[in-house]
FIKEKOL-938898 format. One record per residue (C-alpha): residue number from 1; residue in one letter; x negated, y negated, z. Coordinates in steps of 0.1 Angstrom, whole numbers, plus 5000, padded with zeros to 4 digits. Each point is the difference from the previous one (the first is absolute). Example, Ala and Ser with C-alpha at 12.3 -4.5 7.8 and 13.67 -1.06 7.14 Angstrom:
{rec 1; "A"; {4877; 5045; 5078}},
{rec 2; "S"; {4986; 4966; 4993}},
***
This chain:
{rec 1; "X"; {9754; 1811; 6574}},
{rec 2; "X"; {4992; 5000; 5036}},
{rec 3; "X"; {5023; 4994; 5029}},
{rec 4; "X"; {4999; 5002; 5034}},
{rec 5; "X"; {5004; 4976; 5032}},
{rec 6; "X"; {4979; 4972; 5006}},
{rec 7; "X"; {4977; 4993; 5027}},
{rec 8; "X"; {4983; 4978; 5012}},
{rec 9; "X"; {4963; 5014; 5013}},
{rec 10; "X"; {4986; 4989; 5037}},
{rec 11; "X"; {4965; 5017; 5006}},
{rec 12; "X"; {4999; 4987; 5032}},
{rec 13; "X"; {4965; 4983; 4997}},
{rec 14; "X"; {4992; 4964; 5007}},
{rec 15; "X"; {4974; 4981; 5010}},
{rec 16; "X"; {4998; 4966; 5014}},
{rec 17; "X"; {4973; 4976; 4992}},
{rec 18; "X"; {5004; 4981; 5034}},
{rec 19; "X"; {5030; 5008; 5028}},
{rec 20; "X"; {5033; 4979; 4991}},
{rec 21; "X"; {4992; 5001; 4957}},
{rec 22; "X"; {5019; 5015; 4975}},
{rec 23; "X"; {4983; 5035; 4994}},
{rec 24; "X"; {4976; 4999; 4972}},
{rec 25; "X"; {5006; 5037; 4990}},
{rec 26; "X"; {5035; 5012; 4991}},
{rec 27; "X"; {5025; 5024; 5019}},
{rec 28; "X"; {5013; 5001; 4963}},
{rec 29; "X"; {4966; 5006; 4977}},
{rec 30; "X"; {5008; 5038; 5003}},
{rec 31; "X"; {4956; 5001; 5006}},
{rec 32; "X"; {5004; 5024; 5029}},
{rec 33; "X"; {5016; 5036; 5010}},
{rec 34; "X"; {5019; 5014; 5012}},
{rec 35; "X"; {5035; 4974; 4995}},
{rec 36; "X"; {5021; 4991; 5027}},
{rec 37; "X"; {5025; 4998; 4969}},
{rec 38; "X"; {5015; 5034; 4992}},
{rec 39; "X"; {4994; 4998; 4959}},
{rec 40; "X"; {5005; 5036; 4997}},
{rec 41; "X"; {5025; 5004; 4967}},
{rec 42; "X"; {5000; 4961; 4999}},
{rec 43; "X"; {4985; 4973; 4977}},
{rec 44; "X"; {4971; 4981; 5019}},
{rec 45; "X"; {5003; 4960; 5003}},
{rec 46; "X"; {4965; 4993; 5006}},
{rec 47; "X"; {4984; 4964; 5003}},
{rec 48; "X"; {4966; 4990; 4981}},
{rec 49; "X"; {4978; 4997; 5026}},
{rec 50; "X"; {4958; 5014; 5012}},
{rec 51; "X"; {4999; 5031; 4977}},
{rec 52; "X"; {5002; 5011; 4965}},
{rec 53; "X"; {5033; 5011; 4985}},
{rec 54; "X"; {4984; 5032; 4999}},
{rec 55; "X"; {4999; 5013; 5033}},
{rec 56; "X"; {5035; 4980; 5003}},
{rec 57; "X"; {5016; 5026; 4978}},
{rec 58; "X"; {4980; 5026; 5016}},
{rec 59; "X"; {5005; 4992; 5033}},
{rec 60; "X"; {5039; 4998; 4991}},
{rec 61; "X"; {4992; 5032; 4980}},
{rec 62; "X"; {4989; 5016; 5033}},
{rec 63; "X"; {5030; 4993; 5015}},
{rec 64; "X"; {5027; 5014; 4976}},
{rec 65; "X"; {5011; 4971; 4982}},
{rec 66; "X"; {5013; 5006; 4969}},
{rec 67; "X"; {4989; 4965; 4985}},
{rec 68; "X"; {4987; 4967; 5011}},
{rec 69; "X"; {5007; 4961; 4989}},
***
């Protein structure tokens, strides 16, 4: 099995439909690189969110996680 600390990924990305509205695109969606999360060694916690799963785990990939949830 896999082990390793959890964490939970902020991409730093958001964007606001108008000023004052909850962003409509995730700190959390794990869509953009580089992470302000250090995921190195770790097990990414990434939200669904504007992307595919695929460049998720890629983007997670790309910066040394060791698995993502």
């Amino acid at each position: 099995g896999l082990s390793g600390n959890l964490v939970h990924v902020n991409d730093g990305s958001t964007a606001l439909v108008n000023p004052g509205q909850e962003p409509y695109v995730s700190v959390n969606d794990g869509c953009q690189v580089p992470f302000l999360t250090d995921v190195n060694g770790k097990i990414a916690l990434i939200k669904r969110g504007n992307c595919n799963f695929i460049v998720k785990v890629a983007n997670a990939e790309s910066q040394g996680a060791i698995g993502v949830i």
